[in-house]
LOGUVEX-530961 format. One record per residue (C-alpha): x, z, y. Coordinates in steps of 0.2 Angstrom, whole numbers, padded with zeros to 4 digits, always signed. Each point is the difference from the previous one (the first is absolute). Example, Ala and Ser with C-alpha at 12.3 -4.5 7.8 and 13.67 -1.06 7.14 Angstrom:
2
+0062+0039-0022
+0006-0003+0017
END
This chain:
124
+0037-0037+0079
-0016-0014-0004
-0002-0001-0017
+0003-0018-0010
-0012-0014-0007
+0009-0016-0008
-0003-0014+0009
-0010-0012-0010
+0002-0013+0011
+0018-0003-0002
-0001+0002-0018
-0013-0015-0002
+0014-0009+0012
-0012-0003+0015
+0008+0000+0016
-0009+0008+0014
+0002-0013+0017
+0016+0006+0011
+0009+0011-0012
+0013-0003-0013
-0006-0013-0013
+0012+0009-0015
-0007-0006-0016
+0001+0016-0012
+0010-0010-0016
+0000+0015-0010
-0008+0018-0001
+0010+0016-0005
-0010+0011-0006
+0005+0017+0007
+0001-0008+0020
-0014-0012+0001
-0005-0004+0020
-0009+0014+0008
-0007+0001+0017
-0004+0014+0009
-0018+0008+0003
-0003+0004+0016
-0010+0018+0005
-0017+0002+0005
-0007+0013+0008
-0018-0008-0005
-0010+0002-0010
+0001+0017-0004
-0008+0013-0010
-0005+0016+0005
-0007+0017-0010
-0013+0011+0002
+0006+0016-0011
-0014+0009-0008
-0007+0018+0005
+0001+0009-0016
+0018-0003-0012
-0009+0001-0016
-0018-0002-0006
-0011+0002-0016
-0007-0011-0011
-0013+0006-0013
-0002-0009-0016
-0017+0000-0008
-0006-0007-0017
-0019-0009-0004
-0008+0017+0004
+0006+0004+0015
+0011+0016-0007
+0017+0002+0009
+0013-0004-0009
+0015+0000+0009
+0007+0005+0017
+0014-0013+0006
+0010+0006+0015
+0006-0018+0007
+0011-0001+0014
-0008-0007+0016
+0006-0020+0007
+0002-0006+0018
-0010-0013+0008
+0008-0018+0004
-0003-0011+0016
+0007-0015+0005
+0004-0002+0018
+0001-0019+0006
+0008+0006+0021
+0006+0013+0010
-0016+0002+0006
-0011+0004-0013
+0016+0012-0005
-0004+0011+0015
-0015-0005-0008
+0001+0011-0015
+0011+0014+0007
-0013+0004+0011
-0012+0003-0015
+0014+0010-0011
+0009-0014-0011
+0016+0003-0001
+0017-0009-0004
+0007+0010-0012
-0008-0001-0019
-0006+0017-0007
+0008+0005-0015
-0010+0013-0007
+0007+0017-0008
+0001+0003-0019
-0013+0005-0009
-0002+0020-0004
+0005+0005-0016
-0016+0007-0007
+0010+0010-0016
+0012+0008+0017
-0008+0018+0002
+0000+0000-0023
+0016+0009+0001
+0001+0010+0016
+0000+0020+0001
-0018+0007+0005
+0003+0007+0018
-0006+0017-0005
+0016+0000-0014
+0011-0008+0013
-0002+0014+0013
+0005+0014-0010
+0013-0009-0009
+0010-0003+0016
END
């Protein structure tokens, strides 16, 4: 199924040459005239997921001193390709069609509540 765009030029009352010359006489809101969109394969964008999921960022104030260490999770690359050619194109040099969707971040407070492994070997 195509999705839908109102078709302006029957709602401005032009008719195109050959087709049915219905004036629209009045509009109702909730079905307006809609035609369909046809698919393109092209253009299309393709991905280049990143090597590393997540990466640091390190804050520093006037004096150079470290602040703060931000864990940030890494992005994908975007390309547009214009044909199938420069497709192949881009698959060859490792863009791929799917986007990357990168991992949650680690909880940094996760290993606050967890049993030393010494304690957790002679409990068991």
């Amino acid at each position: 199924m195509s999705p839908f765009t109102i078709d302006e030029e029957k709602m401005q009352g032009k008719a195109k040459p050959g087709e049915d010359s219905t004036i629209l006489v009045s509009l109702d809101p909730h079905k307006p005239p809609v035609i369909s969109i046809p698919h393109m394969d092209f253009p299309r964008v393709v991905y280049k997921h990143p090597l590393e999921p997540f990466r640091t960022i390190e804050h520093r104030n006037a004096r150079h001193e470290l602040v703060e260490e931000e864990i940030v999770a890494s992005e994908h690359l975007t390309r547009s390709v214009a044909d199938q050619k420069e497709l192949e194109k881009a698959l060859k040099e490792g863009w791929t069609l799917k986007p990357y969707i990168p991992p949650t971040l680690p909880d940094p407070n996760a290993d606050l509540y967890a049993k030393p492994k010494h304690e957790a070997k002679s409990s068991a």
